[in-house]
N, CA, C and O atoms as a MOPAC input file, in Angstrom:
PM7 MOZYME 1SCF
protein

 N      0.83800 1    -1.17700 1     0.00000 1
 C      0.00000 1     0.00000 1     0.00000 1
 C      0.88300 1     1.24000 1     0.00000 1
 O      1.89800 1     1.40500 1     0.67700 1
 N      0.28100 1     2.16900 1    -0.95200 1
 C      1.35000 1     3.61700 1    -0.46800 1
 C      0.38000 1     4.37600 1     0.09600 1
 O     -0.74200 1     4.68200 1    -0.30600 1
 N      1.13300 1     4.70400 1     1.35000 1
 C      0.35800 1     6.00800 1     1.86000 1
 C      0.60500 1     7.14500 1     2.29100 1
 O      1.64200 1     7.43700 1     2.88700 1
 N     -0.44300 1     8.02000 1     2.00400 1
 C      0.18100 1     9.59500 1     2.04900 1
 C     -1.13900 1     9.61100 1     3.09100 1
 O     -2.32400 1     9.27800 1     3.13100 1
 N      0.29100 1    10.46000 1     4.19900 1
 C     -0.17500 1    11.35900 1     5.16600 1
 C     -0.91200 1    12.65600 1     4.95000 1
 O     -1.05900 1    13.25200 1     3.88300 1
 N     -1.39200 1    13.02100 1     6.25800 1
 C     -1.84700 1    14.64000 1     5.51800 1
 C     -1.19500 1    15.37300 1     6.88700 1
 O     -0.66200 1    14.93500 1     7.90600 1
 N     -1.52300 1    16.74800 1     6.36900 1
 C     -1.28000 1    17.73900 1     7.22300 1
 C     -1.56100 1    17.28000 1     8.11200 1
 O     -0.74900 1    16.93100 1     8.96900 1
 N     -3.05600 1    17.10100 1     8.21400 1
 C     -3.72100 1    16.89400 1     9.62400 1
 C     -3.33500 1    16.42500 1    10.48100 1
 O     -3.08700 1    16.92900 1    11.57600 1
 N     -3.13800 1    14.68700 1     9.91100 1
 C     -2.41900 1    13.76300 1    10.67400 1
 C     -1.32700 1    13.87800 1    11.25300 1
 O     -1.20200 1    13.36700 1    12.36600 1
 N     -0.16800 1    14.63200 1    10.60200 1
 C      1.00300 1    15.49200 1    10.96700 1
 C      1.04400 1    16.55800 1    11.99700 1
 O      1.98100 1    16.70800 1    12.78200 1
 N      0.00900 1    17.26700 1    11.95100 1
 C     -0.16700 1    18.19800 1    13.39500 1
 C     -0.95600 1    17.43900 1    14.32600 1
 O     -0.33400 1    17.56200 1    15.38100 1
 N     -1.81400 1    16.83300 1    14.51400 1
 C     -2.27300 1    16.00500 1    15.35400 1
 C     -1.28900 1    15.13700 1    15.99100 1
 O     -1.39000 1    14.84600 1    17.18300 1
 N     -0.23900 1    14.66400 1    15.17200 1
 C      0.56000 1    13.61400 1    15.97800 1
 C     -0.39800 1    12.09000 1    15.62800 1
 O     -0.62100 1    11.30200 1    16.54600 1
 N     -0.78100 1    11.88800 1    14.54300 1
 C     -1.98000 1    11.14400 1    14.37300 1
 C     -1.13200 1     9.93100 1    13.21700 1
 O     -1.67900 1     8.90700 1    12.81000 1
 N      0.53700 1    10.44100 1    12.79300 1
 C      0.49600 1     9.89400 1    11.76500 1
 C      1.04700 1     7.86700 1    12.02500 1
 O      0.79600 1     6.89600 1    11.31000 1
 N      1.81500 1     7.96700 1    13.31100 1
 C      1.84800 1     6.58200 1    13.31800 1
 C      0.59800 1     6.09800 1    13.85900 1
 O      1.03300 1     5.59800 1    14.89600 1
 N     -0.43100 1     5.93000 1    13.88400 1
 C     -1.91100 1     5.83100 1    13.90000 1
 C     -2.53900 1     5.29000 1    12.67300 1
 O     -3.10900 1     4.24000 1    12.37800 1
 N     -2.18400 1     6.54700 1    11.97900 1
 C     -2.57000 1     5.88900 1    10.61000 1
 C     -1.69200 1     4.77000 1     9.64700 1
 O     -2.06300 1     4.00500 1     8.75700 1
 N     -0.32500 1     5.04900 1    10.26400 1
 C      0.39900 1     3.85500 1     9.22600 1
 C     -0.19800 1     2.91400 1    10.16000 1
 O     -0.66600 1     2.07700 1     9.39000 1
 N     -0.45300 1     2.55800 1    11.25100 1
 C     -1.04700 1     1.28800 1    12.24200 1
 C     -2.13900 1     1.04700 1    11.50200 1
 O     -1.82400 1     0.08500 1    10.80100 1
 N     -3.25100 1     1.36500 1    11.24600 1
 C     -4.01800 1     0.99000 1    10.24700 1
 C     -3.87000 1     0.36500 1     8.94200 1
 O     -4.11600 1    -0.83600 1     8.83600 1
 N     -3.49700 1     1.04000 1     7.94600 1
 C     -2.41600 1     1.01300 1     7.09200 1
 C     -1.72900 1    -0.50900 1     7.05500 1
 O     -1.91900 1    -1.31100 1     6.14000 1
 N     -0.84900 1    -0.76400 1     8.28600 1
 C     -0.04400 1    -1.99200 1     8.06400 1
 C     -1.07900 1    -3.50500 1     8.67200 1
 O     -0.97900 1    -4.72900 1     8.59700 1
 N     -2.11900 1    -2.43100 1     9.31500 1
 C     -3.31600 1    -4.23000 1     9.55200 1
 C     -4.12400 1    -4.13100 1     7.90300 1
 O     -5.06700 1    -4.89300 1     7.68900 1
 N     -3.82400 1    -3.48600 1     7.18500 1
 C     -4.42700 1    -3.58200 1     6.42500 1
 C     -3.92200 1    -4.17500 1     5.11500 1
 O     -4.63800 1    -4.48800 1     4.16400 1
 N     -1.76200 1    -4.36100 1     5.22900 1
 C     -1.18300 1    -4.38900 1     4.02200 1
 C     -0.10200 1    -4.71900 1     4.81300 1
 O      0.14900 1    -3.91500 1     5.71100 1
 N      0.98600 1    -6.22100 1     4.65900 1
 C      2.36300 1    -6.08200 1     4.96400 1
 C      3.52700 1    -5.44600 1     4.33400 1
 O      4.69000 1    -5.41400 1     4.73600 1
 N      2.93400 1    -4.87700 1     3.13100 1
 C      4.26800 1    -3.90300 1     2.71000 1
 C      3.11700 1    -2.06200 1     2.60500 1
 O      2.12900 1    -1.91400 1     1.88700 1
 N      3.72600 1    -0.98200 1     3.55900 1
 C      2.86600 1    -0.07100 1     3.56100 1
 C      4.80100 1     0.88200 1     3.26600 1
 O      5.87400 1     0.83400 1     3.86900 1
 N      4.39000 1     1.46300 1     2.28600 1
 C      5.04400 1     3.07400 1     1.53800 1
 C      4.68200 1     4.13300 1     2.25900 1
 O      3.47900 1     4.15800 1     2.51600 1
 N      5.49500 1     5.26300 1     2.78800 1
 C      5.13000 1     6.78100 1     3.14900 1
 C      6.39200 1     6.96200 1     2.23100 1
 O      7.51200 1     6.75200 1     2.69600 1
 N      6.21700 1     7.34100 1     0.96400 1
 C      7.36400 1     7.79500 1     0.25500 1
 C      7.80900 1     8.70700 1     1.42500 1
 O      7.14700 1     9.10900 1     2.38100 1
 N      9.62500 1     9.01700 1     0.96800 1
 C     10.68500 1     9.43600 1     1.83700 1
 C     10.32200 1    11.31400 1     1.20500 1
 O     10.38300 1    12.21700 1     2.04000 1
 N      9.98700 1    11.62900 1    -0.21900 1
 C      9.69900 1    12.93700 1    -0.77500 1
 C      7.82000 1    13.25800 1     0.08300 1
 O      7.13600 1    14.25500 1    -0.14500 1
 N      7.50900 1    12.35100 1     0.81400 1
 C      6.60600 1    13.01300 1     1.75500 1
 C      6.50100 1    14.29900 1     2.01200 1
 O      7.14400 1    14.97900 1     2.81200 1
 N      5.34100 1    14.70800 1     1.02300 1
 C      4.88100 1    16.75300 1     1.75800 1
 C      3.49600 1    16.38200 1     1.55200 1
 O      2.98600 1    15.41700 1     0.98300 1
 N      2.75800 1    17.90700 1     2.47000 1
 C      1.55600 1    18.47400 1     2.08200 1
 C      1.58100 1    18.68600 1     0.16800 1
 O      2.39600 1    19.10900 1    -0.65200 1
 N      0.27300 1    18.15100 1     0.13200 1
 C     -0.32600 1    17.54500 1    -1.65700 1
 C     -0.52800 1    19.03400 1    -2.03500 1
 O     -0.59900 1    19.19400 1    -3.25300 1
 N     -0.65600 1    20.34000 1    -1.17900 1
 C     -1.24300 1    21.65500 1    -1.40700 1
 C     -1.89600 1    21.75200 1    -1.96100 1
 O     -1.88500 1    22.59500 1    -2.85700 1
 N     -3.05800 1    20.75900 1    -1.69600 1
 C     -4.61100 1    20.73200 1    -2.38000 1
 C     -5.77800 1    21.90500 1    -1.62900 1
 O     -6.84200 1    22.43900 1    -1.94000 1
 N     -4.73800 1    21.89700 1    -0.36800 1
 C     -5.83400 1    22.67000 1     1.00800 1
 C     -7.36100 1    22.95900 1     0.98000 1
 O     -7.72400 1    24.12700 1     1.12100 1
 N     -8.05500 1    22.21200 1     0.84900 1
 C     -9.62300 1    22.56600 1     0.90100 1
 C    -10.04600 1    22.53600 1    -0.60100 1
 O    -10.01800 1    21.43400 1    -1.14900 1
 N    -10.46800 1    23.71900 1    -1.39200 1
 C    -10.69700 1    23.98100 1    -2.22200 1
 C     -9.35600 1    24.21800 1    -3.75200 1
 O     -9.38500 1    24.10300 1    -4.97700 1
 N     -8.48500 1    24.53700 1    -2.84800 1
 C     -7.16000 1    25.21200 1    -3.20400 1
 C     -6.84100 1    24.79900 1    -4.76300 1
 O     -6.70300 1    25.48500 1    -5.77500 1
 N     -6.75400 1    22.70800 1    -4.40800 1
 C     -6.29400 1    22.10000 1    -5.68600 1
 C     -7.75100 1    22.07400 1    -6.76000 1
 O     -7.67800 1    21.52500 1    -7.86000 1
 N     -8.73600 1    22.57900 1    -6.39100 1
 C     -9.58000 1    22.62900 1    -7.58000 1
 C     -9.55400 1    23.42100 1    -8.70600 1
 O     -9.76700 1    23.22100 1    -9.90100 1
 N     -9.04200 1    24.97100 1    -7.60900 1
 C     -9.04700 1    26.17700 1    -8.17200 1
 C     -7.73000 1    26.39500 1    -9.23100 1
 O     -7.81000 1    26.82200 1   -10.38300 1
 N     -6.33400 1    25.92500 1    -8.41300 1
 C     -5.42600 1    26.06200 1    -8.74100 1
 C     -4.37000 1    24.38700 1    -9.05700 1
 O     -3.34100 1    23.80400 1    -8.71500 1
 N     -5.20000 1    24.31600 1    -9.66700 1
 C     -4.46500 1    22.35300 1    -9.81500 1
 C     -2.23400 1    22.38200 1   -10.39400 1
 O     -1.54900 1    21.36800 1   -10.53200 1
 N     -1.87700 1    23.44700 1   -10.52900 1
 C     -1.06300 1    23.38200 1   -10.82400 1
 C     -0.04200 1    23.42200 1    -9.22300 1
 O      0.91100 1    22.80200 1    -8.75200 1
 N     -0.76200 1    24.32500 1    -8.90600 1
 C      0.12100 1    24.53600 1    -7.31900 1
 C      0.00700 1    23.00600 1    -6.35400 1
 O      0.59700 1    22.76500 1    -5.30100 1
 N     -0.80500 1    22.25100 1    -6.99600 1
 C     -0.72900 1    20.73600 1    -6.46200 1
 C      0.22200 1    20.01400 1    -7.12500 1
 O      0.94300 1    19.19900 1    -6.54900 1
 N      0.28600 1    20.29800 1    -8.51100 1
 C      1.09900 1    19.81500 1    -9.74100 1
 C      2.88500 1    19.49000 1    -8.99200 1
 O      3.66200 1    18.54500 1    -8.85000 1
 N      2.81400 1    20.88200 1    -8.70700 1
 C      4.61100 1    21.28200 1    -8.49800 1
 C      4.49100 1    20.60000 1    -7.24300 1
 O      5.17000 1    19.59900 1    -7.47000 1
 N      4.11100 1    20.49600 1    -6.18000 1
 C      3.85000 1    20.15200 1    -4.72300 1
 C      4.27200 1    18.82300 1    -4.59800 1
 O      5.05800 1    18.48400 1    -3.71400 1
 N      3.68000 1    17.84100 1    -5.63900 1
 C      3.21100 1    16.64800 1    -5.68800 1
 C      4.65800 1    16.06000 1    -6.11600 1
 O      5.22100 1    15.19700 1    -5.44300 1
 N      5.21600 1    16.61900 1    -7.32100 1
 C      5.80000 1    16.03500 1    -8.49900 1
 C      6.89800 1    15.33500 1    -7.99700 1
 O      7.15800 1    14.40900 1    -8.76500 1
 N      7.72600 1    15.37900 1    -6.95300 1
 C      9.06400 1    14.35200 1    -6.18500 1
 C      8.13500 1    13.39300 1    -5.85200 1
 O      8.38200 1    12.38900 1    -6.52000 1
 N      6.98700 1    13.19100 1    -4.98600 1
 C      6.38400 1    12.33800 1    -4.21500 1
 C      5.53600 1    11.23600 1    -5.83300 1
 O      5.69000 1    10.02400 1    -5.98200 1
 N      4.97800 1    11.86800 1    -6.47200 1
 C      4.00200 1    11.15300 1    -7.61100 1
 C      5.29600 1    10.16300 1    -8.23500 1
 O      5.22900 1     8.93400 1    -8.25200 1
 N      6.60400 1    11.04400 1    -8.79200 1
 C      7.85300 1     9.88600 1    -9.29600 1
 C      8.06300 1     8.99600 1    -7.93100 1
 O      7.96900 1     7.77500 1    -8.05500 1
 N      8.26800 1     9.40200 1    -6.97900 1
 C      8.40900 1     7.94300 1    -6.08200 1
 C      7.39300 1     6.83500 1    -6.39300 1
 O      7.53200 1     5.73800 1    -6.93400 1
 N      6.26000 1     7.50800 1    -5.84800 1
 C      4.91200 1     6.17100 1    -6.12800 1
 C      4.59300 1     5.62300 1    -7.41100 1
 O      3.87600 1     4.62500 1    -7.47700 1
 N      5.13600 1     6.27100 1    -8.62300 1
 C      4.89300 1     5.50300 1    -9.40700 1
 C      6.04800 1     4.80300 1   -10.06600 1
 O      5.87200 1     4.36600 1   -11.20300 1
 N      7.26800 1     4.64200 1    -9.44500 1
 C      8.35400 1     4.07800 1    -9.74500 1
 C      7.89700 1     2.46600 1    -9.50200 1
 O      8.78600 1     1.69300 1    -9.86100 1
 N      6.68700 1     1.80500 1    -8.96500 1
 C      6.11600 1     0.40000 1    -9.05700 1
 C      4.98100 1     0.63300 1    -8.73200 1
 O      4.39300 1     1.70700 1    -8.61000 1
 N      4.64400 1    -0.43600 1    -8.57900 1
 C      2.95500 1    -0.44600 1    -8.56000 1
 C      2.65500 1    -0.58900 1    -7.04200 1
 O      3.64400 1    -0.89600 1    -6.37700 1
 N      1.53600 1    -0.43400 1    -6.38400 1
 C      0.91000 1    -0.96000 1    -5.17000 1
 C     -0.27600 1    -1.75700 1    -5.42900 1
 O     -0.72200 1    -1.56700 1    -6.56100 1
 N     -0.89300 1    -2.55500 1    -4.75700 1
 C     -1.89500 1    -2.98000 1    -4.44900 1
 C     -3.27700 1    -1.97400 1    -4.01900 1
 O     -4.43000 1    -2.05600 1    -4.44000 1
 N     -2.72300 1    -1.07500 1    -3.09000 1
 C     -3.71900 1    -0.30800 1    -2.60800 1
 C     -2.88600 1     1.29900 1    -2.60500 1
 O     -1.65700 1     1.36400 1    -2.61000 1
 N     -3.86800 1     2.66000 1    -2.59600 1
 C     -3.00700 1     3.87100 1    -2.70600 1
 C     -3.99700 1     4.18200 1    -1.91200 1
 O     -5.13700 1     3.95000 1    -2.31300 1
 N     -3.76600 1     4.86100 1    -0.42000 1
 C     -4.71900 1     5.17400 1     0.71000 1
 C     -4.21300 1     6.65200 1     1.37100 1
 O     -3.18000 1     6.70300 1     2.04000 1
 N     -4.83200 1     7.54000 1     1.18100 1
 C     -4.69500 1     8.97700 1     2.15800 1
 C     -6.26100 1     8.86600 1     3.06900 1
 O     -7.16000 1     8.07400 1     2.79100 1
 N     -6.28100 1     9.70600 1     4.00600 1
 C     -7.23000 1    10.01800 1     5.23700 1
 C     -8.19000 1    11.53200 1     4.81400 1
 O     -9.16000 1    12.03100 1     5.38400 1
 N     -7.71900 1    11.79500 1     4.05000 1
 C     -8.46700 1    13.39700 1     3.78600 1
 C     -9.21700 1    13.01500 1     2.18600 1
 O     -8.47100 1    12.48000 1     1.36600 1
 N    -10.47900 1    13.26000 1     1.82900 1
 C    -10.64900 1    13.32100 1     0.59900 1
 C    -10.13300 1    14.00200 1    -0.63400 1
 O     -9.97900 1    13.61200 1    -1.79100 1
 N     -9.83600 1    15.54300 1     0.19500 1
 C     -9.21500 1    16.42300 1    -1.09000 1
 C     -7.57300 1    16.02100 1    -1.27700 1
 O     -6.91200 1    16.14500 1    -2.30800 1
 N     -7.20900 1    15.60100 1    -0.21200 1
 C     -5.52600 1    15.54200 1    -0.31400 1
 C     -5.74900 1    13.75300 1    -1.27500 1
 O     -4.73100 1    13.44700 1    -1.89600 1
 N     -6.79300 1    12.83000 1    -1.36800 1
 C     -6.86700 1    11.58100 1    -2.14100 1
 C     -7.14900 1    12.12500 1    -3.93500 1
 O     -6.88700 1    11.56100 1    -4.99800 1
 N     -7.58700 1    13.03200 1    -3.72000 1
 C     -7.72400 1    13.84200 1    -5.33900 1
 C     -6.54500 1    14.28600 1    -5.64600 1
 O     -5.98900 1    13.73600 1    -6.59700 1
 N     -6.01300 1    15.12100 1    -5.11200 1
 C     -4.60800 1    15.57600 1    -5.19800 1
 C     -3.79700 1    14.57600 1    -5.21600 1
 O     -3.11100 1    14.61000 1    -6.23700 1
 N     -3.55500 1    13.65900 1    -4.51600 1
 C     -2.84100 1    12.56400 1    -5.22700 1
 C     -2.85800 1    11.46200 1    -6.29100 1
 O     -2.00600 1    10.80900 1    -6.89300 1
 N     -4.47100 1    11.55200 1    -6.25900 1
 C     -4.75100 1    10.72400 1    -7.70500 1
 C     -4.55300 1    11.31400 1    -8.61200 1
 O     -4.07900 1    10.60200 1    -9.49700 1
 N     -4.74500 1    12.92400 1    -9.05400 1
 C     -4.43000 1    13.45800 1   -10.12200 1
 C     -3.01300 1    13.17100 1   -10.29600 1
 O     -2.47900 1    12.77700 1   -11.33300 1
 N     -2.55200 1    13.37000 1    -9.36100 1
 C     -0.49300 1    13.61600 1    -9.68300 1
 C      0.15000 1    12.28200 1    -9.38600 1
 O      1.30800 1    12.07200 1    -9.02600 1
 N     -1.00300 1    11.26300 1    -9.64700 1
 C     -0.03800 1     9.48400 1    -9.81200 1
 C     -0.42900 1     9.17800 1   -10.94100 1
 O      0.37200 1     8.83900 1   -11.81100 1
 N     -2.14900 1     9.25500 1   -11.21400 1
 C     -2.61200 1     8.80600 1   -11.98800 1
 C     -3.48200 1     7.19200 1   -11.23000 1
 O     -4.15900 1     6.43400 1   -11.92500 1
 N     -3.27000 1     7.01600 1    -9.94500 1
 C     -3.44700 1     6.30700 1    -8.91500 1
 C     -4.62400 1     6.08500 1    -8.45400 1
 O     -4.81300 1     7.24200 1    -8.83100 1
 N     -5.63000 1     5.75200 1    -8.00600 1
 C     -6.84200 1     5.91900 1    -7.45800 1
 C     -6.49200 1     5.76400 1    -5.83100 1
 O     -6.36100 1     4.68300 1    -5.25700 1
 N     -6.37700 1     6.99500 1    -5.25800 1
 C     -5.91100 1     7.09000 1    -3.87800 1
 C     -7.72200 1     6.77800 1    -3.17000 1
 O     -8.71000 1     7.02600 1    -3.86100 1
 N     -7.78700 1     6.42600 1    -2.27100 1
 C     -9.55300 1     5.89100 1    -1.56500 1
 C     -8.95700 1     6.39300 1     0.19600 1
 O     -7.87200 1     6.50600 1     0.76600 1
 N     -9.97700 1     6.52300 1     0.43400 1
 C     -9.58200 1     6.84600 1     2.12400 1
 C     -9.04500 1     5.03600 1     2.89900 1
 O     -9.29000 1     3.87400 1     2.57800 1
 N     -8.40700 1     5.55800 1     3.77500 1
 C     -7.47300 1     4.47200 1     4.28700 1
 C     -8.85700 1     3.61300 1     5.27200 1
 O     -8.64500 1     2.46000 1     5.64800 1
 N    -10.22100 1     4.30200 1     5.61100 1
 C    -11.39300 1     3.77200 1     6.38600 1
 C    -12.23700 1     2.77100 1     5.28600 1
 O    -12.78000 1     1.69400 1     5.53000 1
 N    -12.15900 1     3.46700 1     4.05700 1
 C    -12.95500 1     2.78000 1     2.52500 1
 C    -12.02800 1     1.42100 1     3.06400 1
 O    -12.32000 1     0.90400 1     4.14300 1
 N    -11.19100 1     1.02700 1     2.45100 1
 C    -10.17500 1     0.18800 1     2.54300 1
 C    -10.14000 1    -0.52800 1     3.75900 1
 O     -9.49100 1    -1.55600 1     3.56700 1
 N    -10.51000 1    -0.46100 1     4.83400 1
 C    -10.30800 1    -1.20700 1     6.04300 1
 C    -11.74300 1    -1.66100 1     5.90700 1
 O    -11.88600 1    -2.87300 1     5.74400 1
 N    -12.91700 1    -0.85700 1     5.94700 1
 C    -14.42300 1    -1.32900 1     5.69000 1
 C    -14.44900 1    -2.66400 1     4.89400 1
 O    -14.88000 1    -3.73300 1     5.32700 1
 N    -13.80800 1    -2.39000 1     3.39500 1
 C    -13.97700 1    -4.06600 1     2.49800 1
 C    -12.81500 1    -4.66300 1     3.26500 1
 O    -12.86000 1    -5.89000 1     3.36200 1
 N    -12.00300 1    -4.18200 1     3.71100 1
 C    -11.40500 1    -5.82100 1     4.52700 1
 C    -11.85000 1    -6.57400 1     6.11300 1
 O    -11.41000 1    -7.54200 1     6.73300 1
 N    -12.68200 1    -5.81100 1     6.30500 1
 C    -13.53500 1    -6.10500 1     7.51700 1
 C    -14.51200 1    -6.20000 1     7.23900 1
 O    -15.01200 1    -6.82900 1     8.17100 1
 N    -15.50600 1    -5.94200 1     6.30100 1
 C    -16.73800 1    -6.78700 1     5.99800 1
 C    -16.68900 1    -8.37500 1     6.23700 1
 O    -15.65700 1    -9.04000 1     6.32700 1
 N    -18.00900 1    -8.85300 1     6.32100 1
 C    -18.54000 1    -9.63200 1     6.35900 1
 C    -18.69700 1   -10.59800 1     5.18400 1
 O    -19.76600 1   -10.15300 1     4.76400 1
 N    -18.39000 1   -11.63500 1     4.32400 1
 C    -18.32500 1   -12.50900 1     3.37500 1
 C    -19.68300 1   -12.49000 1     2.87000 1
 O    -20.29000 1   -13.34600 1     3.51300 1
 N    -20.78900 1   -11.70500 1     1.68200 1
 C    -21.98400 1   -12.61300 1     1.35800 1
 C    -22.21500 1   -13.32500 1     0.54000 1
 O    -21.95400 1   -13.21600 1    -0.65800 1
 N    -23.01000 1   -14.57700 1     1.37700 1
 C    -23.07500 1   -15.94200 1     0.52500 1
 C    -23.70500 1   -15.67400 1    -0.65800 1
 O    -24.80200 1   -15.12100 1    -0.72800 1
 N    -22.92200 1   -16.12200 1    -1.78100 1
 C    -23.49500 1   -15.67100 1    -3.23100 1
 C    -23.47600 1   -14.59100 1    -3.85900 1
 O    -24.17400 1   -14.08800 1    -4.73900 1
 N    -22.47800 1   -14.26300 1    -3.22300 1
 C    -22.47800 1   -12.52900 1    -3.71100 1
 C    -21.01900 1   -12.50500 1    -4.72000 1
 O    -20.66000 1   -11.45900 1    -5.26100 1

């Protein structure tokens, strides 16, 4: 799994929390080492998708130097911001724990 932190998690002190999740969820879990804020901030990367562009661009060549199984951030706008700049389908790291903790249905 690669996963990108966010701000949030970073000022909270929240972020080995989330790789703990993260690694019940995947035995090989990525925080690329070019780790920054996606500078999507709220609205920010809608308005201005380039200032995510430049932000992104060390961290997007790490993650896409192989493939993952799973690409998981905690914030929705910072999972846009990174899907645009991998090309990746980043999903919240809770999406991802939900289908692996569901329940099996018969026939489904």
């Amino acid at each position: 799994m690669a996963l990108h932190p966010t701000c949030s998690t970073a000022h909270l002190g929240a972020d080995e929390a989330l790789r703990g999740v993260a690694a019940a969820l995947s035995a090989d879990v990525t925080v690329p080492d070019s780790w920054g804020c996606c500078a999507f901030a709220g609205d920010r990367g809608l308005l201005h998708p380039e200032v995510t562009a430049v932000a992104t661009a060390r961290q997007a060549a790490e993650i896409n130097s192989r493939s993952y199984d799973a690409y998981a951030s905690c914030n929705r706008t910072c999972e846009i911001g990174m899907t645009r700049a991998t090309g990746r389908p980043y999903r919240h790291i809770l999406e991802l724990l939900d289908e692996a903790t569901a329940p099996a249905v018969p026939g489904a």
